[in-house]
C-alpha positions in Angstrom: 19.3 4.3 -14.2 21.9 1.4 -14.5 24.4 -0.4 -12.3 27.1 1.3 -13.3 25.4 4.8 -12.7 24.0 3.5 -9.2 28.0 2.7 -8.1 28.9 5.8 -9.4 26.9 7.3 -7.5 27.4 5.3 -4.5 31.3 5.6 -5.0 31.4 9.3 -4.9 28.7 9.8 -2.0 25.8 11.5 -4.3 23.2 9.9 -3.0 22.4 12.7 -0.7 23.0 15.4 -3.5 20.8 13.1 -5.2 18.5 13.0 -2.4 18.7 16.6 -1.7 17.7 17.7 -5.1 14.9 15.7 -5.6 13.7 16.6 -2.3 13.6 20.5 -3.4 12.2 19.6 -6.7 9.6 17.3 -5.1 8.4 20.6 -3.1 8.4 22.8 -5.4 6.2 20.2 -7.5 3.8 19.9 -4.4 3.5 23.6 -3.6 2.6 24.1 -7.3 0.0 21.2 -7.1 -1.6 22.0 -4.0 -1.6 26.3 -4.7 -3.4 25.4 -8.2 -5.9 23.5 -6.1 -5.9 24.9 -3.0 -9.3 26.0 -2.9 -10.8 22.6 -2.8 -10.7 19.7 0.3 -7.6 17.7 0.0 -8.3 14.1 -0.6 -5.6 11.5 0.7 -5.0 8.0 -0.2 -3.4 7.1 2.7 -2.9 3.8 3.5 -0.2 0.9 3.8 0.4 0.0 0.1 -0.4 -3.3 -2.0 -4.0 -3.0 -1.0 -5.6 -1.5 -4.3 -5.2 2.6 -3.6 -3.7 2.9 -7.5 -6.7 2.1 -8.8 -8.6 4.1 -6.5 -5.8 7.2 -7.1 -6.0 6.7 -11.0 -9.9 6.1 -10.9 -10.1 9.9 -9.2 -8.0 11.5 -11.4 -9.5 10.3 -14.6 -12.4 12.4 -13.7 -10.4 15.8 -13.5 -11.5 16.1 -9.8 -10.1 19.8 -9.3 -9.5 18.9 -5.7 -6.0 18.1 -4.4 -5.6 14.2 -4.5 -2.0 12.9 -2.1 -1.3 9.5 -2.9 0.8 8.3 0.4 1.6 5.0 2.8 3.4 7.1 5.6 3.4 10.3 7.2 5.2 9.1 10.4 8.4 9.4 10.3 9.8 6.0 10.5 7.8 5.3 7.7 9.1 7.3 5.5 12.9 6.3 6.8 11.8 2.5 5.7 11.0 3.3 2.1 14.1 5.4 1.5 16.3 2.7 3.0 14.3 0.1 0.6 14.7 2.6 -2.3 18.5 2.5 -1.3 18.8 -1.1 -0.6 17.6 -2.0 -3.9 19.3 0.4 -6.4 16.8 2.9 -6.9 18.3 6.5 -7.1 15.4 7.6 -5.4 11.9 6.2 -3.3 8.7 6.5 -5.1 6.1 9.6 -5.6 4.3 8.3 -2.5 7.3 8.9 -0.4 7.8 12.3 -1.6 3.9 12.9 -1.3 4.5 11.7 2.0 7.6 13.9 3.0 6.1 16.7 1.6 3.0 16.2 3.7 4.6 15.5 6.9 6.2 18.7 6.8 3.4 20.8 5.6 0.4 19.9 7.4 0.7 22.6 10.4 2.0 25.0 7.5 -0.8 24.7 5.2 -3.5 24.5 8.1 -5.8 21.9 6.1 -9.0 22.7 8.2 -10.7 19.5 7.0 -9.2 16.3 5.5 -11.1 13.4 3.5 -9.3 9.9 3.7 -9.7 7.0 1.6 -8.1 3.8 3.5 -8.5 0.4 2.0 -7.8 -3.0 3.5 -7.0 -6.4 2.3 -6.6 -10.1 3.6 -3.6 -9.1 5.8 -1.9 -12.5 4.2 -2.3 -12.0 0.4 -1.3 -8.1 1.5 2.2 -9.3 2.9 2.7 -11.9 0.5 2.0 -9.3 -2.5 4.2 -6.5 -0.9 7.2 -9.2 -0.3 7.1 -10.2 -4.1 6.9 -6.0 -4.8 10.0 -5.6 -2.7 11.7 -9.0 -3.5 15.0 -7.1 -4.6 14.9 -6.2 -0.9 13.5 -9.1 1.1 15.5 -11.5 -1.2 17.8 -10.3 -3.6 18.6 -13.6 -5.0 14.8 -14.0 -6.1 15.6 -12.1 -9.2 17.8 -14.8 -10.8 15.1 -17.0 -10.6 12.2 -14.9 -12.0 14.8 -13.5 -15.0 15.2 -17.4 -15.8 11.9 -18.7 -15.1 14.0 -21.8 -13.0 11.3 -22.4 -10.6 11.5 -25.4 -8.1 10.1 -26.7 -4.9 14.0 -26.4 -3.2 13.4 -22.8 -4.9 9.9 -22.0 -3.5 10.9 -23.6 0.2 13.4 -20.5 0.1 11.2 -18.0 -0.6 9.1 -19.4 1.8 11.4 -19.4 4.7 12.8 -15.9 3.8 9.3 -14.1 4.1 8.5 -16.1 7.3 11.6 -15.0 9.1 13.0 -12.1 7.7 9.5 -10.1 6.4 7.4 -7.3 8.7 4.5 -9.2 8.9 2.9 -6.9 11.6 2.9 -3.5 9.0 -0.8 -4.3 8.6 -1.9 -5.3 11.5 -0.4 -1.8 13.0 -1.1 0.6 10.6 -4.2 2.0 11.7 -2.9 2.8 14.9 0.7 4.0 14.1 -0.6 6.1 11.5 -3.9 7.0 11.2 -4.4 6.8 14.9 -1.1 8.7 16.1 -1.4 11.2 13.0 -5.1 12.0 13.0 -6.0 11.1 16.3 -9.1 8.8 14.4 -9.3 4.8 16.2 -11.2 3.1 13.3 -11.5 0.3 16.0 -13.9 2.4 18.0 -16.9 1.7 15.5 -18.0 -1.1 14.2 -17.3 -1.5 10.8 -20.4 -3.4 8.9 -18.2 -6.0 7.4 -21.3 -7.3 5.0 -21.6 -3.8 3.6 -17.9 -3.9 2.5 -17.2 0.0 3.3 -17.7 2.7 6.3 -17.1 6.4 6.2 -15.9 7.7 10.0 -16.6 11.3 10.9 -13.9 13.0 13.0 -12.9 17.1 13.6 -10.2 16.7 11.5 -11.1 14.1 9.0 -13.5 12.2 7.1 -12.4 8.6 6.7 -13.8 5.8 4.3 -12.4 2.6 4.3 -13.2 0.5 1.6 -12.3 -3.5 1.9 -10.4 -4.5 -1.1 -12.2 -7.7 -1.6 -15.2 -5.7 -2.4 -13.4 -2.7 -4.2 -15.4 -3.8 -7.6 -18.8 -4.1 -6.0 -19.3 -0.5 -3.8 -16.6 1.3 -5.3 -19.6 3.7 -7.0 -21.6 3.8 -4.4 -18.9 4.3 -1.5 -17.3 7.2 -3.6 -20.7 8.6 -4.4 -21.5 8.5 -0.8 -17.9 10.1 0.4 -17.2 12.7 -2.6 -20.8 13.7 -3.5 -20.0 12.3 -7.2 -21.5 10.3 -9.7 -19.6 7.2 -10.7 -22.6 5.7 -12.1 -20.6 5.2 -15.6 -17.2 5.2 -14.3 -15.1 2.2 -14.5 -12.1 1.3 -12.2 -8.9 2.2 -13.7 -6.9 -1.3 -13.2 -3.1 0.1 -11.7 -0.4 -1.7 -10.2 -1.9 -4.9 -10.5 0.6 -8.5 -10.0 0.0 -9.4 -13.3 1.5 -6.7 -15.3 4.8 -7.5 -12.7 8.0 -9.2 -13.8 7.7 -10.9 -11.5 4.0 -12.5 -11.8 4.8 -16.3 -13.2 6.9 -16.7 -10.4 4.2 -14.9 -7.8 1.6 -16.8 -9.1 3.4 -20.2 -9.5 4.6 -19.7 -5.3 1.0 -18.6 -4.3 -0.5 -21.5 -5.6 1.7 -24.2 -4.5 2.2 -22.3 -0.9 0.7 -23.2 2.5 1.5 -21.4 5.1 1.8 -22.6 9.1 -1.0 -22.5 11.9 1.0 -20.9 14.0 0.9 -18.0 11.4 -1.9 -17.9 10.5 -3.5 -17.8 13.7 -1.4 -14.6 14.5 -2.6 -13.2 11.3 -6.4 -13.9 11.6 -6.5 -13.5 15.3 -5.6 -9.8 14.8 -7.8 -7.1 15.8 -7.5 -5.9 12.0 -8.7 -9.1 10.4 -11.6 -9.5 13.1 -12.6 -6.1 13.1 -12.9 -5.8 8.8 -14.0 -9.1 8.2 -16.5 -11.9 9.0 -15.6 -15.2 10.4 -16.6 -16.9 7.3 -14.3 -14.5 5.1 -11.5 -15.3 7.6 -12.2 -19.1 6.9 -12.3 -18.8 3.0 -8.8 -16.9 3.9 -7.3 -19.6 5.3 -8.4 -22.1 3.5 -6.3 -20.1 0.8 -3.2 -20.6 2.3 -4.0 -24.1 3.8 -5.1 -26.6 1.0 -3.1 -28.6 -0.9 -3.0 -27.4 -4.7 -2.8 -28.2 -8.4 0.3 -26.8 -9.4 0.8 -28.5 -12.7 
């Protein structure tokens, strides 16, 4: 959709017919999905976005899994409210399937009566996750960061911007918070309770409700077969991962990768970062060191 349709739109105070209609389409869509597979365990990718669940989403359904397969970040409600307002905010007519997946879930999870539930959470360096979900969303976090990427005028004045803009003005706490505001509050399951066996790169938690693996994105390549095997009872011996949503197919990637390498990032940060319960609880104090030294060392940029 263009501009001028978006200020149309805006103009004449659509956006909630828009809203409204894609909301009863989205339903209909989801009823239809869910009815046609209703017989099977629902599998949800559930988790809080730029940490690989594409590929894990488009890796399932290659295999014709007859079993319904939800794609989502949010079920709580203020969740949901951010990624409309971001959908908003940047010109989009309307938020992404996973918001609708989402909605749709939120509002029939009591009404479908889903005896069981199998989860598939990944996590990711909390870091490289914010700094990947900032450059996703840069319309939003920094509009003016488009002019730059469109004409490839990339500077250190430029970079010390966009540096300052997702200190200060980006959520840096969404992953450190997202087990417990939404897997936690909505399923009751504390991930934090277990120990996770951070060598092993994956863990499957048993609850009433809910099976949960959580897969750590840094080793998504290496026990993706095995970890799926083990959770869905299938064979991915031969399967390969279908690569989705990746930085490098972006618009924006030069840009992304030019920033990342010449960034390093403050102490203070950092420590808040790696001091987390998230980032101590999925990975090893060496893993948190080769982290850091990411974001830390002085780089080749030329």
């Amino acid at each position: 959709m263009s501009h001028i349709h978006h200020r149309i739109i805006r103009t004449l105070g659509l956006n909630d017919l828009v809203y409204q209609g894609l909301y009863t389409v989205s339903n209909i869509y989801f009823r239809f999905y869910f009815r046609k597979r209703k017989k099977g365990v629902p599998i949800f990718v559930y988790q809080m976005g730029r940490v690989g669940s594409r590929t894990v989403v488009d890796t399932l359904n290659s295999q014709n899994i007859s079993r319904p397969i939800f794609h989502i970040h949010y079920l709580r409600r203020d969740g949901l409210d951010f990624l409309r307002e971001k959908a908003e905010f940047m010109e989009r007519a309307y938020p992404g399937k996973a918001f609708w997946a989402g909605l749709f879930l939120r509002e029939n999870l009591d009404k479908y009566d889903f005896n069981y539930i199998d989860i598939i959470v990944l996590t990711r360096d909390p870091v490289a996750r914010n700094l990947s979900a900032f450059f996703h969303s840069m319309d939003f976090w920094y509009p003016q960061l488009r002019n730059y990427s469109d004409k490839n005028e990339f500077s250190e004045e430029i970079y010390s911007q966009i540096k300052t803009v997702f200190l200060e003005h980006y959520n840096h706490e969404r992953p450190l918070q997202w087990f417990d505001q939404e897997l936690k509050e909505v399923f009751g399951i504390n991930v934090f309770q277990e120990k996770f066996p951070t060598h092993h790169g994956y863990q499957i938690y048993h609850h009433s409700q809910a099976r949960v693996l959580v897969i750590k994105l840094e080793r998504l390549n290496e026990v993706y077969r095995q970890a799926l095997k083990a959770f869905l009872d299938l064979d991915f011996t031969n399967i390969s991962l279908a690569k989705a949503n990746v930085s490098d197919s972006k618009s924006y990637n030069q840009l992304y990768q030019k920033f990342i390498n010449w960034l390093r990032l403050p102490k203070k940060y950092l420590d808040r970062m790696y001091s987390s319960q998230y980032a101590r609880h999925f990975y090893t104090r060496e893993e948190i060191s080769i982290f850091r030294k990411r974001w830390t060392e002085i780089k080749d940029i030329s």
